[in-house]
C-alpha positions in Angstrom: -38.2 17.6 10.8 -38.6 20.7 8.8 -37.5 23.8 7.9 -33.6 24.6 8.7 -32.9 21.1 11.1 -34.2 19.3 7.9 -31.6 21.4 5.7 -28.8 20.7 8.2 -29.7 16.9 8.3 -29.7 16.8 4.6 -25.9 18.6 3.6 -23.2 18.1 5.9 -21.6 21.4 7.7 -19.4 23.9 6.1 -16.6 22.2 8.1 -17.3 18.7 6.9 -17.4 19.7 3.3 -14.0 21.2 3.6 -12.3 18.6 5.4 -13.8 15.8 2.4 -12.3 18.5 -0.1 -8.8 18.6 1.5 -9.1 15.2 1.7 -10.0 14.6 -1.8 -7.4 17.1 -3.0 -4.3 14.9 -0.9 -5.9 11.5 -2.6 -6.1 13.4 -6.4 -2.1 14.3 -5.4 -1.1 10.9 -4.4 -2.7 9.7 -7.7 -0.6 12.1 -9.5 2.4 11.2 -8.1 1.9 7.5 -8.1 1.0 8.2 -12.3 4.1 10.0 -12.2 6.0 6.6 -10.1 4.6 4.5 -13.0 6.1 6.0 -16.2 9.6 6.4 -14.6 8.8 2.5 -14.2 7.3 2.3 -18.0 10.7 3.6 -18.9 12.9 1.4 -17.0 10.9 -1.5 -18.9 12.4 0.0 -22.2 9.3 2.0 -23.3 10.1 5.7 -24.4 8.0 8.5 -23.0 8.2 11.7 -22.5 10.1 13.1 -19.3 11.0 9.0 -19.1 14.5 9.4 -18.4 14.3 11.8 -15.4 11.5 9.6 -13.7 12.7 6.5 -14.0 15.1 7.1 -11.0 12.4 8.2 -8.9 10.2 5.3 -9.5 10.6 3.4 -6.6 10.4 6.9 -4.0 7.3 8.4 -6.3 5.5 4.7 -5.6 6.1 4.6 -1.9 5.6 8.3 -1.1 1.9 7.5 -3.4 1.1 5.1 -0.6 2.5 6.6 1.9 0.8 9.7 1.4 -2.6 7.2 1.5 -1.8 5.6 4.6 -1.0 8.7 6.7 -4.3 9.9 5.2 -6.0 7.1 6.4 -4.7 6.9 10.0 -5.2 10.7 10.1 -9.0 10.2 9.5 -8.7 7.4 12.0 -7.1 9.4 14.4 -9.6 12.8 13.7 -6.4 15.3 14.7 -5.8 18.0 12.6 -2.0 17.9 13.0 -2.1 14.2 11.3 -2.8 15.5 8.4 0.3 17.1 8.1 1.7 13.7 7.0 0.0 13.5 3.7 0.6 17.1 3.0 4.2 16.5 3.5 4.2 13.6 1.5 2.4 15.3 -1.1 5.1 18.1 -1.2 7.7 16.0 -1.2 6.8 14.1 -4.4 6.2 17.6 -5.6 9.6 18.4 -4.8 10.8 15.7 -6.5 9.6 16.1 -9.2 10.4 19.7 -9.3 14.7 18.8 -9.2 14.8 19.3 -5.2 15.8 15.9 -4.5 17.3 16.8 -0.9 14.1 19.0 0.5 11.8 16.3 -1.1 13.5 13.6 0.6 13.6 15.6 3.7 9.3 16.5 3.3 9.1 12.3 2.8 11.0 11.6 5.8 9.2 14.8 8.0 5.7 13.0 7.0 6.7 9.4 7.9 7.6 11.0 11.9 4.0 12.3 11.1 2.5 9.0 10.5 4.5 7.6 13.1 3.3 9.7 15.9 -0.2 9.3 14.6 0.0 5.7 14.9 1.7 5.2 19.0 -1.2 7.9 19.0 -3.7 5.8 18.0 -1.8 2.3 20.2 -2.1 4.3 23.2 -5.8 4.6 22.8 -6.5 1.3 21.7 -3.2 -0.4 23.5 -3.2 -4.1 21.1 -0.3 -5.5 19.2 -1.9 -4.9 15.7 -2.0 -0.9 16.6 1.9 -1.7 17.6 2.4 -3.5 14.6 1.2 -0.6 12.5 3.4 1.9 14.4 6.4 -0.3 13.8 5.3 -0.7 10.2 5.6 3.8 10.6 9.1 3.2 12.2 10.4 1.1 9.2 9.5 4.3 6.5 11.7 6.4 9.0 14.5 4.3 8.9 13.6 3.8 4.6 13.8 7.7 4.4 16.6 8.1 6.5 19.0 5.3 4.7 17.9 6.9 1.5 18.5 11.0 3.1 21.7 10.0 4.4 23.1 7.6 2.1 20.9 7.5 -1.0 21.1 3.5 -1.4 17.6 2.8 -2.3 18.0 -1.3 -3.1 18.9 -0.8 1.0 16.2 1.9 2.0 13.5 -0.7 0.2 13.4 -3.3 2.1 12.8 -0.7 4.7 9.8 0.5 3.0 8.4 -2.7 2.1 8.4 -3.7 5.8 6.1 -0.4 6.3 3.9 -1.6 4.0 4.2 -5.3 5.1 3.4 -4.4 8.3 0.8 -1.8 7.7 -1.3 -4.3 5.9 -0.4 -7.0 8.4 -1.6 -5.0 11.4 -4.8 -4.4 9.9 -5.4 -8.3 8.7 -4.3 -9.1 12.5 -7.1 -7.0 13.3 -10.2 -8.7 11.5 -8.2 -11.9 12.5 -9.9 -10.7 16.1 -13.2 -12.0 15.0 -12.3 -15.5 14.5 -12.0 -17.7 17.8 -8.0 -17.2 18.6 -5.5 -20.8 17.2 -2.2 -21.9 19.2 0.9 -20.5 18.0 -0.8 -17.7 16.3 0.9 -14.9 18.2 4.5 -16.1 17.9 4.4 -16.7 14.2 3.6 -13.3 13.7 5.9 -11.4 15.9 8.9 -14.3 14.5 8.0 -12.8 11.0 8.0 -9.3 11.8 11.6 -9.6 13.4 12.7 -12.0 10.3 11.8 -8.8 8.7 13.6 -6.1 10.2 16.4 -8.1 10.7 16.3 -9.0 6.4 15.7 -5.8 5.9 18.4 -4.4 8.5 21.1 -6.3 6.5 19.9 -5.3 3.1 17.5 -7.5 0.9 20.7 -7.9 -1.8 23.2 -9.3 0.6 22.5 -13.1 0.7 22.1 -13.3 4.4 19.6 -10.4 4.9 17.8 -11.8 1.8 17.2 -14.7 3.7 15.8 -13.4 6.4 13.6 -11.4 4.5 12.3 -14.3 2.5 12.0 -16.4 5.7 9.9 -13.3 7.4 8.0 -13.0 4.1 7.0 -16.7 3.9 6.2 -17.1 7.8 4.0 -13.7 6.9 2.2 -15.6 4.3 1.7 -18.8 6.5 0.3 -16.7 9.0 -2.0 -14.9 6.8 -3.2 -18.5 5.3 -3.8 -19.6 8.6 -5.5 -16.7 10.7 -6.5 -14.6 8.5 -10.6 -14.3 8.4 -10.5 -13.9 4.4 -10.8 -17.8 4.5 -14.7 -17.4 5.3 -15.1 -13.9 3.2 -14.6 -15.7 0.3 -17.4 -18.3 1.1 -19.4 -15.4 0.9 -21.2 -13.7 -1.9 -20.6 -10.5 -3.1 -18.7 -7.8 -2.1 -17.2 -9.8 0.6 -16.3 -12.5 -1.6 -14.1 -10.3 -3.6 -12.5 -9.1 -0.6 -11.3 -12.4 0.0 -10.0 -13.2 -3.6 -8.2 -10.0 -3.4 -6.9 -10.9 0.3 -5.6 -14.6 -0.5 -4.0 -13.6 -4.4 -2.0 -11.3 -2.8 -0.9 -13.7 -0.2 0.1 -16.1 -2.7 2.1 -13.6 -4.5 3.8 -12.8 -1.2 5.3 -16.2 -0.2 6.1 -16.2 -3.9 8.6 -13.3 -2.9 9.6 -15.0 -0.3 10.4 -18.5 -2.6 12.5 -16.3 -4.7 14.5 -14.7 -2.3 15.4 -18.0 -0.9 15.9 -19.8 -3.6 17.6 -17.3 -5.9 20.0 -15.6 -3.8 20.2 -12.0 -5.3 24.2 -12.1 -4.9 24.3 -14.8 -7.5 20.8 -14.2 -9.3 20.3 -10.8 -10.9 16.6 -11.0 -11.5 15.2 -12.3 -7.4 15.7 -8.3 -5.7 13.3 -7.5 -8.8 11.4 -10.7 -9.2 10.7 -10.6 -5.1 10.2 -6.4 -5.1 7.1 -6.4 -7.4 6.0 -9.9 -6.6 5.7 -7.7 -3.3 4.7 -4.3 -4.2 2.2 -5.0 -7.1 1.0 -8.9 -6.7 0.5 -8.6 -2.9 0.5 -4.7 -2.0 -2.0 -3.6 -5.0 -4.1 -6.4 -4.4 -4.9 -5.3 -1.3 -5.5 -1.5 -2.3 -7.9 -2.9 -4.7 -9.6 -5.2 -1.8 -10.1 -2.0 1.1 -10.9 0.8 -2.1 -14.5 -0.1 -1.5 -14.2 0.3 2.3 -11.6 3.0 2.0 -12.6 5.6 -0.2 -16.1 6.2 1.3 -14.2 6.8 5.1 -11.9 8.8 3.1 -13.2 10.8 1.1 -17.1 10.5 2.0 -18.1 9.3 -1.4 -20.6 6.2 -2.3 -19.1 3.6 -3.6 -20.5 0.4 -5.1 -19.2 -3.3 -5.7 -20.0 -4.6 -9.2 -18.6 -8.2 -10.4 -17.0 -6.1 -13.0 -14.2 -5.6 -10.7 -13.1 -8.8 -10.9 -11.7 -8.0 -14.7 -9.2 -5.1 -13.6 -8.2 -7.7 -10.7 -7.3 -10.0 -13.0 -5.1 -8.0 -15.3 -2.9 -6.8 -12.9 -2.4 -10.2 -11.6 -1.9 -11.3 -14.6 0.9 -8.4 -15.4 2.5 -9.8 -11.8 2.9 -13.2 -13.7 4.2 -12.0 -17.0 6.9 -9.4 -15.1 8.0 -12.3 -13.1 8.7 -14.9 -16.1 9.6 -13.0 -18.3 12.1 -11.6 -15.8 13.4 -15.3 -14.8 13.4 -16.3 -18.2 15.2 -13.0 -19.7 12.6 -12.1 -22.4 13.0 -8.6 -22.6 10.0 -7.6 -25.0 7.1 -9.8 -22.6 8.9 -7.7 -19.4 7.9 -4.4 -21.2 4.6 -5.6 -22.1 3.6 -6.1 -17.7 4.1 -2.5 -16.6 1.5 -1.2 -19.2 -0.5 -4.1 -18.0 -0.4 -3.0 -14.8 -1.3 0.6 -15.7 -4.0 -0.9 -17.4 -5.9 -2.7 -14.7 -5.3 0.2 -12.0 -7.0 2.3 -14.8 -9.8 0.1 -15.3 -10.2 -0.3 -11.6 -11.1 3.2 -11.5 -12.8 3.5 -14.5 -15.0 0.4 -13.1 -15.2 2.1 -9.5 -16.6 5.3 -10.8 -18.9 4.0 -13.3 -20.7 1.9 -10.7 -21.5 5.2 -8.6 -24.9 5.7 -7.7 -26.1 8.9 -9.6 -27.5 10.4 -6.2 -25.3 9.9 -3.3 -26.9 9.6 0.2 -26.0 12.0 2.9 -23.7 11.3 5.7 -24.6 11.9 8.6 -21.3 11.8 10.6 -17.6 11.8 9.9 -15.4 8.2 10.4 -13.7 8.3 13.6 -12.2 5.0 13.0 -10.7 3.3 9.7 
């Protein structure tokens, strides 16, 4: 090869490169507003910064419209349709909006990109009919029904557990997936679906209302046992490597989420103050960050088109923000303010050294890419 076909083999086409810098651009955004999620969270943990005040009540909606923008851009590389990609653009806006004092258009962008990501995934389980691609639709559904609770009534302890269940489910689906490659174990099926319905129905009646609490710590612990059980991370972390720390990501975030589940069921929310909060970042941190930090390696090169490398180093980063999971959730149940400060900067901490770790382990020259994903 020589000459232009070798030139052409070696960069990819104009196209390509603007489609990995759009894509780039939305992840940079969803960073941004995910920072942005974080110090409103900082300041709700007593720590004064600047601008603190008027993000701490967007914390929660700045945190889920961040991964929400990163799931729709993920299914929208899956999917390879232009119009997907109209979900992280929206979602993007929307925090923009937001931010920007439009609380009734952002909410409105955040709900228009879910429908988005949504459509993208019956898209995608009418291609590849399977009850994982279902599983991720209904995981879509549950961010509509979030961002239409918090639109219409703005009760965001209600439109939560809504958005946990997309994330729940969105991670679920996937794990069901990779579960494929195991040989299949009785009952596996019916414990799943019986823990996605003990989810929408917790969810449904509101994870502070004792009874929908229940539910949603019954649906969260039958998750978990699932996951334990099925779930091929049980090899991975025989493994070496990279695909060892897969699985140590995998299984501590499983734990943390049957923790949630304990706490919901065992401290009612009605009569103890600290379970919603206790079971919410048990949830969104322990189990949901755990996971980002397990797929970045597989994720971000689909993604973005970048090379990526696994270093043992990761495992420090891992360990502080599971470490932050434990300190927010003791000192929470024991009422010791000061400790509960110290966890969200923790936290910030080992998502910052995470990338910091991430980055420095990329090799100086990049190999080309000779295709786009189609599949994620």
């Amino acid at each position: 090869m020589s000459g232009r076909s070798a030139s052409a083999a070696q960069s990819p086409e104009p196209a390509v490169r603007r489609g990995r810098l759009l894509r780039r651009g939305l992840l940079a955004l969803a960073g941004v507003g995910l920072l942005a999620g974080f110090c409103g969270g900082l300041w709700r943990l007593g720590l004064v910064l600047p601008h603190g005040a008027g993000l701490a009540p967007l914390h929660g909606p700045l945190m889920i419209a961040g991964m929400g923008a990163l799931i729709s851009l993920e299914r929208a590389v899956a999917l390879g349709a232009g119009w997907a990609y109209l979900g992280p653009l929206s979602v993007v806006l929307g925090g923009i909006l937001l931010l920007g004092g439009a609380p009734v258009p952002g909410i409105a962008a955040c709900l228009f990109a879910s429908i988005i990501l949504a459509a993208a995934s019956v898209r995608i389980a009418r291609i590849q009919p399977a009850l994982f691609t279902w599983t991720m639709a209904l995981g879509a559904a549950a961010w509509i029904a979030g961002n239409l609770v918090w639109l219409a009534a703005g009760d965001l302890p209600m439109a939560a557990g809504w958005w946990l269940v997309f994330l729940i489910l969105t991670i679920a689906g996937e794990r069901l997936e990779m579960s494929r490659l195991l040989p299949p174990k009785r009952g596996g099926t019916a414990l799943f679906v019986l823990s996605a319905v003990l989810l929408l129905a917790g969810a449904g009646l509101g994870m502070t209302e004792d009874l929908g609490a229940a539910a949603f710590g019954a649906g969260l612990l039958a998750t978990t046992l699932w996951l334990l059980r099925h779930d091929i991370a049980r090899r991975t972390i025989r493994m070496p490597g990279q695909t060892r720390f897969f699985g140590v990501c995998m299984l501590a975030g499983y734990v943390w989420l049957g923790i949630a589940g304990f706490v919901l069921l065992a401290l009612p929310p009605g009569l103890h103050a600290v379970s919603y909060d206790a079971a919410l970042h048990a949830v969104t941190i322990g189990f949901v960050l755990s996971m980002v930090f397990g797929h970045a390696l597989i994720i971000l090169p689909a993604v973005t088109g970048l090379t990526v490398r696994y270093t043992p180093i990761l495992y420090g980063p891992l360990a502080l923000l599971h470490l932050s999971v434990v300190i927010r959730l003791l000192a929470g149940l024991t009422e010791a303010l000061d400790l509960r400060a110290a966890s969200g900067p923790l936290t910030i901490l080992a998502i910052i050294a995470f990338a910091a770790c991430i980055a420095a382990s990329r090799p100086r020259k990049a190999g080309s890419v000779s295709a786009e994903p189609r599949t994620a």
